[in-house]
VONULUM-95016 format. One record per residue (C-alpha): residue in three letters; x, y, z. Coordinates in steps of 0.5 Angstrom, whole numbers, padded with zeros to 4 digits, always signed. Example, Ala and Ser with C-alpha at 12.3 -4.5 7.8 and 13.67 -1.06 7.14 Angstrom:
BEGIN
ALA+0025-0009+0016
SER+0027-0002+0014
This chain:
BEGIN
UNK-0023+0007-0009
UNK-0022+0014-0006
UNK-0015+0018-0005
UNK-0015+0023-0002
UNK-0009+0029-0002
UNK-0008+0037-0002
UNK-0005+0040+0002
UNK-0003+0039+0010
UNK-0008+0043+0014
UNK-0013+0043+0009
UNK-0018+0038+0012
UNK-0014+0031+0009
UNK-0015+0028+0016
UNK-0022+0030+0017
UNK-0024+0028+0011
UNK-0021+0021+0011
UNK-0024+0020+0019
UNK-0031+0022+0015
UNK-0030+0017+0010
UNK-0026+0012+0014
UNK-0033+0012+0019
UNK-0037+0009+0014
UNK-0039+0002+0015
UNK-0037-0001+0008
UNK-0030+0004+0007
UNK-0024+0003+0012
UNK-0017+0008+0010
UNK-0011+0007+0013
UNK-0006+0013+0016
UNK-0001+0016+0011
UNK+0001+0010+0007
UNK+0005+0014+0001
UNK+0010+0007+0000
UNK+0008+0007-0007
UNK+0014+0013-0008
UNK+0020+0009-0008
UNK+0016+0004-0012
UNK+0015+0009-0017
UNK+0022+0011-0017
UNK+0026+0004-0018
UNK+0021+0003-0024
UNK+0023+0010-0028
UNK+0029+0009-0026
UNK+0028+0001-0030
UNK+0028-0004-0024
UNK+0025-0010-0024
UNK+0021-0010-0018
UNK+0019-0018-0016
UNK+0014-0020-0011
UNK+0019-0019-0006
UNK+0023-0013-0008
UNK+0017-0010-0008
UNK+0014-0013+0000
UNK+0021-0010+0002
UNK+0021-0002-0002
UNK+0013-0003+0002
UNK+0016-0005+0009
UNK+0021-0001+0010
UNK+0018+0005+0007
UNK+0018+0011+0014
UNK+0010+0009+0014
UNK+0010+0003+0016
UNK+0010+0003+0022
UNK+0003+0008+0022
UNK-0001+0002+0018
UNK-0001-0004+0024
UNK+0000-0009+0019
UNK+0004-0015+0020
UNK+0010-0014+0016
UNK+0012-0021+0016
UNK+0004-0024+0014
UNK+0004-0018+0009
UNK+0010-0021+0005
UNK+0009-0028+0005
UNK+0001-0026+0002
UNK+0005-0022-0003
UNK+0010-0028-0004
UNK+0003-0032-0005
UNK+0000-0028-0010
UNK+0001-0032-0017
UNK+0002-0028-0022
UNK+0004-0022-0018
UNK+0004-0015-0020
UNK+0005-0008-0017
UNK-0003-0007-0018
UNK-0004-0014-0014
UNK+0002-0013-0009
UNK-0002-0006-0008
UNK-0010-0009-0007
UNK-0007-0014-0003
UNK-0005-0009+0003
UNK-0011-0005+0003
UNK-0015-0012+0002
UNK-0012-0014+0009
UNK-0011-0008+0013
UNK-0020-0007+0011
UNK-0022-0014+0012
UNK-0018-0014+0019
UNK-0023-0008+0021
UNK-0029-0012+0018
UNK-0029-0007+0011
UNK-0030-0011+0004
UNK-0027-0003+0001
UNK-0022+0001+0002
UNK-0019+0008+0000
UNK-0012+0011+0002
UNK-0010+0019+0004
UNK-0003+0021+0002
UNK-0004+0028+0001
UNK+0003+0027-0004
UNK+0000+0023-0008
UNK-0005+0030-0012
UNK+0003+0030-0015
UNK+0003+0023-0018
UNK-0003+0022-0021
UNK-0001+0018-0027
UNK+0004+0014-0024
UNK-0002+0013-0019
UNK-0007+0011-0024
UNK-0002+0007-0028
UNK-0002+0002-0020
UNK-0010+0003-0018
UNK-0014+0005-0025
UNK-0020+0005-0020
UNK-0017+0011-0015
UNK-0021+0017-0016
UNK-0018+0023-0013
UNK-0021+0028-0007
UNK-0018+0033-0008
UNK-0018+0038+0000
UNK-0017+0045-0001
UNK-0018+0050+0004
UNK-0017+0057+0004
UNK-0009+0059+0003
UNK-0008+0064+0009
UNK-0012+0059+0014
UNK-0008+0054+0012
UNK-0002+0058+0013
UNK-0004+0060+0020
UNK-0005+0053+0021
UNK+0002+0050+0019
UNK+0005+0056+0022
UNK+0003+0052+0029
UNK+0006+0045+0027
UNK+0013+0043+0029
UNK+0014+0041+0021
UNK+0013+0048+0019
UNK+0018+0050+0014
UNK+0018+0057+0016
UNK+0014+0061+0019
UNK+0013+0067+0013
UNK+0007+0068+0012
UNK+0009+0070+0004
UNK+0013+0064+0004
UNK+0008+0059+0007
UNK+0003+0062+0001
UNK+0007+0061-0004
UNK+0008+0054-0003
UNK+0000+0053-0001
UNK-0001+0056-0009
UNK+0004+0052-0012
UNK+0001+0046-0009
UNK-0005+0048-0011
UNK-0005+0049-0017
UNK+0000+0043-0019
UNK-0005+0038-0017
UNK-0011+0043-0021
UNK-0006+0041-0027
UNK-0005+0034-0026
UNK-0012+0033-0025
UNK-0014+0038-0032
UNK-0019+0033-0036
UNK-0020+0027-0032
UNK-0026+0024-0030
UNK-0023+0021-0024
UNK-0023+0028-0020
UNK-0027+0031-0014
UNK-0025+0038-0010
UNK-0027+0039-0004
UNK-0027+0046+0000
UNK-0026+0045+0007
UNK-0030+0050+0008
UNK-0036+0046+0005
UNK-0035+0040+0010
UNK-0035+0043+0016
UNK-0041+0048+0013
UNK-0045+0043+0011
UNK-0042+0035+0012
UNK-0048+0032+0010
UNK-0049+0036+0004
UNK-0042+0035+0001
UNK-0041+0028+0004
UNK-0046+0026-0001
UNK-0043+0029-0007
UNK-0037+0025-0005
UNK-0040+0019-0005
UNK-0043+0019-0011
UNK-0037+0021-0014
UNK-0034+0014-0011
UNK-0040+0010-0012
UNK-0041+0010-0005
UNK-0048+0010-0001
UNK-0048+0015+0003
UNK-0049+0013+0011
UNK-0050+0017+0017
UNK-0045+0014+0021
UNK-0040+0018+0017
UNK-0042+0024+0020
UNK-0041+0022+0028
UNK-0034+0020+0026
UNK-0031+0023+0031
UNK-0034+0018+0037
UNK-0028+0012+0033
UNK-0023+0018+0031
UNK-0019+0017+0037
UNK-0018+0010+0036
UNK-0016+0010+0028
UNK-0011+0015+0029
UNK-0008+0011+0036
UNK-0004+0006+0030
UNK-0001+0013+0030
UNK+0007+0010+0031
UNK+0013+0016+0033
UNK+0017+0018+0027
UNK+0024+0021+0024
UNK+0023+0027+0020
UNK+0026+0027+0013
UNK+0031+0031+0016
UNK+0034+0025+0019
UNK+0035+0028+0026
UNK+0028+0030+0029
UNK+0024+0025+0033
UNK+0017+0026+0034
UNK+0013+0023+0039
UNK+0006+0018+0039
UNK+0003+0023+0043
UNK+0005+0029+0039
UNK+0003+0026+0033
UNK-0004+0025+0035
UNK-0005+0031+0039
UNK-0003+0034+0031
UNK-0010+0032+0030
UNK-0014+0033+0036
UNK-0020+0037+0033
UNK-0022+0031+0030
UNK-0025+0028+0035
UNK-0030+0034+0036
UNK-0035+0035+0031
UNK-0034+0041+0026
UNK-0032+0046+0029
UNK-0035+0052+0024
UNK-0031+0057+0027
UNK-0025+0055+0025
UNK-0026+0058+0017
UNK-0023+0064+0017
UNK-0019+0065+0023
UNK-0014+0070+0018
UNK-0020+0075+0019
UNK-0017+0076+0026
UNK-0010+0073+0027
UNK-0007+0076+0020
UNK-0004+0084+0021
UNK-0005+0088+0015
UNK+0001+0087+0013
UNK+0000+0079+0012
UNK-0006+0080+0010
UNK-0003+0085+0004
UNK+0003+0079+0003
UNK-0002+0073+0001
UNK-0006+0078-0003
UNK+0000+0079-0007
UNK+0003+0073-0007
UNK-0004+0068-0008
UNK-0009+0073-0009
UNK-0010+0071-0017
UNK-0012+0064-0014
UNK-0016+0065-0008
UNK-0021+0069-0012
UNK-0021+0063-0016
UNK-0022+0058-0012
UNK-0029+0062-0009
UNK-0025+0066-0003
UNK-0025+0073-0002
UNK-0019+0078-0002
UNK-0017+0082+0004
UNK-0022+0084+0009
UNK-0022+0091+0009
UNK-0025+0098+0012
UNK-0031+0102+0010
UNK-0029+0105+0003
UNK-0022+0101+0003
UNK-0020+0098-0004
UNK-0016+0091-0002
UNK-0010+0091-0006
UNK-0010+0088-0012
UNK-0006+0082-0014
UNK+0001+0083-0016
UNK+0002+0079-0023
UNK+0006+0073-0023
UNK+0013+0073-0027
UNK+0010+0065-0029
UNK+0004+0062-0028
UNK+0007+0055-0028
UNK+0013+0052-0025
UNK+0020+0054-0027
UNK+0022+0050-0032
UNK+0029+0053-0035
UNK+0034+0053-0030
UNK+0041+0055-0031
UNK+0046+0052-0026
UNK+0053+0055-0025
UNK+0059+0051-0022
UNK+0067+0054-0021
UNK+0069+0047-0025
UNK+0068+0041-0028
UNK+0074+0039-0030
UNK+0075+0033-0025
UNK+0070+0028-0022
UNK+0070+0032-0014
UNK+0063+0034-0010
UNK+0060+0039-0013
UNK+0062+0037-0021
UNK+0058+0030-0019
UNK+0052+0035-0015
UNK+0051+0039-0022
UNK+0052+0032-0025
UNK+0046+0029-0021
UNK+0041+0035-0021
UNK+0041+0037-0027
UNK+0040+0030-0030
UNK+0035+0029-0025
UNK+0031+0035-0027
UNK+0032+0033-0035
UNK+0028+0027-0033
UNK+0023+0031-0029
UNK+0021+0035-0035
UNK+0025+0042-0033
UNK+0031+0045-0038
UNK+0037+0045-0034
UNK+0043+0049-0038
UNK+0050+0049-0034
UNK+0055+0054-0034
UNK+0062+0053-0032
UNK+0069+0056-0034
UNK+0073+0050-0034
UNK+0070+0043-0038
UNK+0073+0037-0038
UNK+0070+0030-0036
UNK+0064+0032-0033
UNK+0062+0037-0037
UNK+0063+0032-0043
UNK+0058+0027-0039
UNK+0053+0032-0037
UNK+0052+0035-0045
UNK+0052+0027-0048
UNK+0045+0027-0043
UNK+0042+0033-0048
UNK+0044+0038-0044
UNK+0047+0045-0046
UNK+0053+0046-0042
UNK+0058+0053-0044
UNK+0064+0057-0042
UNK+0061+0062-0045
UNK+0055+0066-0043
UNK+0054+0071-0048
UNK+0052+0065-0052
UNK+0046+0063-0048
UNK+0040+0067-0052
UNK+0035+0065-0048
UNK+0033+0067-0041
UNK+0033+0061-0035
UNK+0027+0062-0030
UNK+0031+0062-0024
UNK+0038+0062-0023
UNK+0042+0055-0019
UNK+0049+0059-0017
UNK+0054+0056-0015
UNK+0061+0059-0012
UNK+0062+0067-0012
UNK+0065+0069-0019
UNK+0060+0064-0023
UNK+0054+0067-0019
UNK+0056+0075-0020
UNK+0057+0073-0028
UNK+0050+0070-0029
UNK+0047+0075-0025
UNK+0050+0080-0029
UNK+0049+0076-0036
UNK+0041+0076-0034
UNK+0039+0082-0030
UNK+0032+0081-0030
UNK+0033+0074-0028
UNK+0033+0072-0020
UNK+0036+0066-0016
UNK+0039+0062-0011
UNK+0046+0060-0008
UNK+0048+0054-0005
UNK+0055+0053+0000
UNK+0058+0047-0002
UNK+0063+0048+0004
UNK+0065+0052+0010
UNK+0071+0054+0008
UNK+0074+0055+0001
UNK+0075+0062-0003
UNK+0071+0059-0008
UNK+0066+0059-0003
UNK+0065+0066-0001
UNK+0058+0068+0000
UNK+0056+0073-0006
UNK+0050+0077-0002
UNK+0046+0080-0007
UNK+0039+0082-0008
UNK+0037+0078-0013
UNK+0039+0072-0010
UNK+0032+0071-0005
UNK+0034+0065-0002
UNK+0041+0061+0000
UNK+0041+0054+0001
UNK+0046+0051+0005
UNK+0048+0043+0005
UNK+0050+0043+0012
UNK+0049+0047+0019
UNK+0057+0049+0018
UNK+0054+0052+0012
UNK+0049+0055+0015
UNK+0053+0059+0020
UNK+0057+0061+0015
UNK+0051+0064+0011
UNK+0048+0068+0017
UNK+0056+0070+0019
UNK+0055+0074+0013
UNK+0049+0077+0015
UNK+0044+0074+0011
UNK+0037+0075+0016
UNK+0036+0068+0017
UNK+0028+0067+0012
UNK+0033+0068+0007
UNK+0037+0062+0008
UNK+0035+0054+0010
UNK+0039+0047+0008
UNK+0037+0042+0004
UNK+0042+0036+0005
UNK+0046+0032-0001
UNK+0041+0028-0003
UNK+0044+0019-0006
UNK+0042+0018-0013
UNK+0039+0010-0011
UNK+0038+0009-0019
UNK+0046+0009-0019
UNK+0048+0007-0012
UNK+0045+0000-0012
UNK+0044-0004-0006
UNK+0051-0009-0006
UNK+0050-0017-0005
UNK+0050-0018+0004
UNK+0056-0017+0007
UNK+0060-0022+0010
UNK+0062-0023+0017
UNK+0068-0020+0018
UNK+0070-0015+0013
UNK+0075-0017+0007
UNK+0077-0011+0003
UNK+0077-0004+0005
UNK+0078+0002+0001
UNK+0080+0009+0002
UNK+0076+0013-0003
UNK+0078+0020-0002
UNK+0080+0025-0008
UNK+0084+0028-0002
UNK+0088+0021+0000
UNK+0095+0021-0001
UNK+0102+0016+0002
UNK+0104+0023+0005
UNK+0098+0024+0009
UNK+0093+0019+0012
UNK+0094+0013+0008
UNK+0100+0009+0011
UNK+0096+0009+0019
UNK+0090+0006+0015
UNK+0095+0002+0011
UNK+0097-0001+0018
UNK+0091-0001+0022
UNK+0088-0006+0015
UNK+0095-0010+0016
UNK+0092-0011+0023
UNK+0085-0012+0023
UNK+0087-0017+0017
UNK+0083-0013+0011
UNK+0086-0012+0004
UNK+0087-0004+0003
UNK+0086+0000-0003
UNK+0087+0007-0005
UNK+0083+0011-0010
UNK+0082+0019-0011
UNK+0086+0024-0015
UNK+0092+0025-0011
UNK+0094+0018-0012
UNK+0092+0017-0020
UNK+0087+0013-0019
UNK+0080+0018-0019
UNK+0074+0014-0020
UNK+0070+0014-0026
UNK+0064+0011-0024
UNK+0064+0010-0016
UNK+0058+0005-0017
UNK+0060+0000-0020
UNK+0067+0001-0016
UNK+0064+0001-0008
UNK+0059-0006-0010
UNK+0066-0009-0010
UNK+0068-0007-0002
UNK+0066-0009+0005
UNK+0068-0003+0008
UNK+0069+0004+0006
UNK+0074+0009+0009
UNK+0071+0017+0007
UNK+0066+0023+0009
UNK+0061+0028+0006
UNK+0060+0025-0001
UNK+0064+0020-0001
UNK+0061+0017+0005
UNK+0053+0017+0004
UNK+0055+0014-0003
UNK+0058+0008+0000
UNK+0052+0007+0006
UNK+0047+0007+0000
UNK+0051+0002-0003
UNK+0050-0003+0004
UNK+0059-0003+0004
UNK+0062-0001+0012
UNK+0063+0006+0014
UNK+0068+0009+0017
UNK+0068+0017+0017
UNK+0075+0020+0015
UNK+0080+0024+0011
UNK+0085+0027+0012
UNK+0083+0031+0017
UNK+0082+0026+0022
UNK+0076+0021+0024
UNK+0070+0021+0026
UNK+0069+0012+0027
UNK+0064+0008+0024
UNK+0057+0010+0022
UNK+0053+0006+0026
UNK+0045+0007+0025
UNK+0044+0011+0032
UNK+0049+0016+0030
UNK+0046+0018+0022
UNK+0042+0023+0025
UNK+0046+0027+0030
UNK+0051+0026+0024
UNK+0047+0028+0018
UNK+0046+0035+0019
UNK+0054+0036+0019
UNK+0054+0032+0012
UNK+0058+0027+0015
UNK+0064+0032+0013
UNK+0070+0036+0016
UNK+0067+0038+0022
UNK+0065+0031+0025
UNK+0073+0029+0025
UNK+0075+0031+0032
UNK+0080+0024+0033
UNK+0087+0024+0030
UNK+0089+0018+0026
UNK+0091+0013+0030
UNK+0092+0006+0028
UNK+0090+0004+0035
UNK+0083+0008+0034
UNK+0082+0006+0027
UNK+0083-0001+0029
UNK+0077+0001+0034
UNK+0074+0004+0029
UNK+0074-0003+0024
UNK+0072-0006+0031
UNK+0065-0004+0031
UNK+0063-0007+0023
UNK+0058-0009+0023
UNK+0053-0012+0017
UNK+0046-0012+0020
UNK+0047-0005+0023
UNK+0050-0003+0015
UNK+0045-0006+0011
UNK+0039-0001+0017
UNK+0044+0004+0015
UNK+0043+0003+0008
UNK+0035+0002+0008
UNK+0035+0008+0012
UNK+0039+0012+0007
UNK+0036+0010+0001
UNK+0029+0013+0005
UNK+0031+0019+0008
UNK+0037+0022+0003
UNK+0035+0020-0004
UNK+0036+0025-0010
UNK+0030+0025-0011
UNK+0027+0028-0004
UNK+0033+0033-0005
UNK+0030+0036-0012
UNK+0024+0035-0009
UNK+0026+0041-0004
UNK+0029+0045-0009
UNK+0023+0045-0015
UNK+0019+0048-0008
UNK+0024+0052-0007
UNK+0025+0054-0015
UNK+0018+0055-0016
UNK+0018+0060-0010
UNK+0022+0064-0013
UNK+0020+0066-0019
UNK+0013+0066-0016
UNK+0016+0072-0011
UNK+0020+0076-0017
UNK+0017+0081-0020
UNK+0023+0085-0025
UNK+0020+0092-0023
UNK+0024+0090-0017
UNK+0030+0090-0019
UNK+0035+0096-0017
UNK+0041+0097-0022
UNK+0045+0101-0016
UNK+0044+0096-0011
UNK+0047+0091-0015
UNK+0053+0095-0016
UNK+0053+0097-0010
UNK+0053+0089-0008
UNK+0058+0088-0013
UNK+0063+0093-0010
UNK+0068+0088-0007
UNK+0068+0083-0012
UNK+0070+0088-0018
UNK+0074+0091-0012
UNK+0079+0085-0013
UNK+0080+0085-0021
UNK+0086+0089-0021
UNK+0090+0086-0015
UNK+0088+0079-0018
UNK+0091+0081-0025
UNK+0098+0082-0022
UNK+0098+0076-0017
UNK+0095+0071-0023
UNK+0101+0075-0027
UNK+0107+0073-0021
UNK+0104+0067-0019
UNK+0105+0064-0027
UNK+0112+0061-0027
UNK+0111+0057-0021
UNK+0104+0054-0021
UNK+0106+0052-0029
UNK+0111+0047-0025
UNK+0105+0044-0022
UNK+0099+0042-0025
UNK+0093+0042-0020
UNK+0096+0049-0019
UNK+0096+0050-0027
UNK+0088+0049-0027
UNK+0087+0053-0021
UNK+0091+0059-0025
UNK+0087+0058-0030
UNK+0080+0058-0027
UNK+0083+0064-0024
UNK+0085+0068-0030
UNK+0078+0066-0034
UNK+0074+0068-0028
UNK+0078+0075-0028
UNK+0076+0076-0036
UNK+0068+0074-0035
UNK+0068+0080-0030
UNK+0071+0084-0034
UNK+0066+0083-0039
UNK+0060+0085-0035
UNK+0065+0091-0032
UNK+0062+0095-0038
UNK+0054+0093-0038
UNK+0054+0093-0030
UNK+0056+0101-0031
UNK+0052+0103-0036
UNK+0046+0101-0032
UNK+0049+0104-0026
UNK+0049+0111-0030
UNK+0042+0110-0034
UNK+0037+0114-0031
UNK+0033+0112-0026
């Protein structure tokens, strides 16, 4: 069984349509819904013949494969006794034998990063794997609407990193074919027959007039949401991504980075994948008569990052960035990585990190080895771990638009800047940053804790307020009184009121409509409950379905909740409840917010960075100079944590915030001396 993967742009589809003309093989588009089946059985669910058609149907392909979903499941439900491998075999058995084909293969180019887990399903897939030249691919991606950035650099580094992680995987398996684009289209007949020898296929020459049938294989092609929730691509746009298909070869596309690439690109690709193109059989830099291409410049790492370092203002309380160190750090624990957590202020969250294995400190100088890459959080925590590992690079993720936690730390360390949302986002370019250093990755759901509720009932019986925001002196007498109304028993649980919540996955199950936002809002629609978006600073209505994408680039947060509370407009609000419209929501957010696509996203963005750093880069006089403001405030910040100390002791969310105030006066202290050493060395 043929799988083919690689990277986008490199000839996949090509290559599926050339295989897919042959009289015996039939591939469907991009199917890839074994990924969520492989995440509910790493995070140990049991997956039963229906679970199994459900997590199938309602993956985002689905509509690309023109398959019955009702006759596939019930085939599913027939199958006796059922198992993930016979699930799988059922739907390209009838996806083949409904264009008259006895075998099948698959392309999902992601697949190059699941080998095991793929081999585990399908021991009889042998993996094609398509590489093309980097740079052509670059050129390529730059012109397509999902390109997620258009730095040639950038766009190298995620084609290596790629490259190589399948090479990697593919180490020592029997299973494994590499197939240059540049060979197809050179010679197709040639490198056709070396792939079907591989799969035990008899080459046909109908293989090589594909293009005559491509136009109707690519018509299942069905519009698409992209993973951003928010982008609607068209039918049409789709297949004209891959118009060339139905024309021959076209030699003259390989190479094109000799003509459409400036010097200055050019150079950029050989520093940064120059090692791995010459690996592959490919050439450096065109160059003039008499001119030496530049050489490679060496990589920091020639694997993945593996040693993370994460730091965070706090992890005394239960609150949204407490919970995203929480999440990503086990979640790059079970991927294999090393996350260390830095924090001055531990407490619960901190003790439940460290019972997972994970060295969690409030203390730098007793961290001896050296991370890979920084994950910063929150101003004073990214200055000291910058300053605690000078040779080390990172990034920084704003949490929140507004804040003095959330100030933006500008330093030329940190080569890249996450946001959460777009609010964030403005914030980041208002700080000056250029805008290629900055790009969002929303919070993504951990799907193995917040798992799917019973179906909601027909009208909703109890309601929660789940906010650590929520108090009897804000909003929660005008939802108490709109619940009264409505006939929904109402509860409060937050920090405000005493009642913070443990373990929010076993409390939301119990609820059939949720009052919250951001955080506390996407947990809830994963869970299937009813959401109304509010706090205390207003309300935003219910989360129907057609308003996720509009609202997902806003976090579902502070910024959508432009209605006053009112118990008229709350009521209206619980009015619109609706249980099939919850469970799409649902089944939509389970699919497109995961944890998982969340940390997908960052493991690309880790790798980037310490491919893209070199410590002879570093500027001791430069980091000084980007330290200048936040060392500027040490001495006022003394005297006002001095003053501020008999009233804040009469106030205990006041006392931590003092508290986390005087330590993070002491750890720029500490690093006041290194940091002028450096600046006084000689250059």
């Amino acid at each position: 069984m043929p799988v083919v993967v690689g990277v986008g742009r490199s000839g996949t589809t090509l290559l599926r349509l050339m295989l897919d003309a042959h009289p015996e093989l039939c591939l469907p588009a991009e199917t890839g819904f074994l990924l969520p089946v492989f995440d509910a059985v790493r995070r140990g669910e049991h997956i039963d013949a229906a679970r199994f058609a459900d997590l199938v149907t309602s993956f985002q392909t689905w509509p690309d494969l023109a398959t019955d979903r009702t006759a596939f499941t019930a085939a599913v439900l027939r199958l006796d006794p059922f198992t993930i491998s016979a699930g799988t075999r059922e739907f390209f058995r009838r996806y083949a034998a409904a264009r008259g084909k006895s075998r099948w293969g698959d392309k999902t180019p992601v697949y190059g990063q699941y080998m095991s887990e793929l081999l585990g399903v399908l021991p009889e897939a042998h993996f094609v794997h398509m590489v093309r030249d980097g740079r052509d691919v670059a050129l390529s991606l730059r012109e397509t609407w999902f390109a997620p950035t258009d730095d040639m650099a950038a766009l190298l580094r995620l084609w290596a990193n790629q490259v190589r992680s399948v090479r990697r995987r593919a180490a020592g398996r029997d299973c494994y074919t590499e197939v240059r684009y540049e060979d197809l289209v050179a010679e197709p007949e040639e490198t056709l027959r070396r792939i079907c020898a591989d799969i035990d296929l008899d080459f046909d020459p109908a293989m090589l007039a594909y293009h005559r049938t491509a136009a109707a294989r690519l018509g299942e092609l069905a519009e698409a949401v992209l993973p951003d929730g928010a982008t609607v691509v068209s039918r049409q746009r789709r297949i004209d991504n891959h118009r060339r298909t139905s024309s021959p070869p076209d030699p003259t596309r390989v190479g094109r980075w000799r003509t459409e690439m400036s010097t200055a690109e050019q150079d950029d690709c050989a520093r940064e994948a120059g090692d791995l193109l010459v690996e592959l059989g490919y050439e450096g830099r065109a160059t003039r008569t008499g001119e030496l291409a530049p050489q490679p410049r060496p990589m920091l790492a020639a694997v993945p990052a593996r040693r993370v370092l994460i730091t965070n203002c706090w992890l005394s309380s239960r609150a949204g960035t407490e919970q995203y160190v929480r999440d990503l750090s086990l979640a790059l624990l079970a991927r294999g990585y090393e996350p260390v957590v830095f924090s001055p202020l531990l407490g619960e969250v901190a003790e439940e990190i460290r019972a997972a294995g994970i060295v969690v400190t409030d203390d730098l100088a007793t961290l001896t080895e050296e991370p890979d890459v920084l994950h910063c959080h929150h101003r004073y925590e990214a200055i000291a771990a910058l300053s605690r590992f000078p040779d080390r690079p990172g990034l920084f993720v704003k949490h929140g638009a507004e804040g003095w936690q959330e100030q933006v730390p500008v330093h030329p360390r940190l080569l890249r800047y996450v946001a959460v949302d777009q609010p964030c986002h403005d914030r980041l370019l208002e700080a000056g940053l250029p805008i290629e250093r900055t790009t969002i990755i929303a919070n993504g759901v951990d799907t193995a804790r917040f798992q799917p509720r019973e179906p909601l009932p027909p009208r909703p019986r109890r309601a929660v307020v789940f906010s650590n925001y929520a108090s009897e002196q804000n909003y929660v007498p005008v939802v108490r009184a709109a619940c009264e109304r409505m006939g929904v028993e109402l509860d409060v649980v937050g920090a405000l009121v005493g009642n913070p919540a443990s373990r929010p996955e076993e409390l939301l199950p119990g609820y059939d409509l949720v009052f919250g936002k951001a955080r506390a809002a996407i947990e809830a629609l994963a869970v299937g409950c009813a959401v109304v978006v509010a706090d205390e600073h207003g309300l935003a209505g219910m989360a129907t379905y057609a308003d996720l994408p509009a609202w997902r680039p806003r976090n579902l947060g502070r910024t959508l909740l432009t209605i006053p509370h009112d118990v008229d407009a709350l009521c209206a609000a619980i009015d619109r409840y609706d249980p099939d419209d919850a469970a799409r929501c649902r089944d939509y957010v389970r699919s497109h917010w995961s944890l998982d696509a969340m940390v997908d996203v960052l493991a690309v963005e880790y790798d980037a960075i310490c491919a893209a750093w070199n410590p002879a880069d570093a500027d001791p006089r430069a980091e000084l100079a980007a330290l200048a403001g936040t060392l500027s405030r040490l001495g006022p910040l003394s005297t006002e944590l001095e003053n501020a100390q008999p009233y804040v002791e009469q106030h205990a969310r006041l006392l931590e915030s003092w508290r986390y105030e005087q330590e993070q006066a002491r750890l720029l202290r500490q690093h006041v001396g290194y940091l002028e050493s450096l600046r006084a060395a000689p250059q």
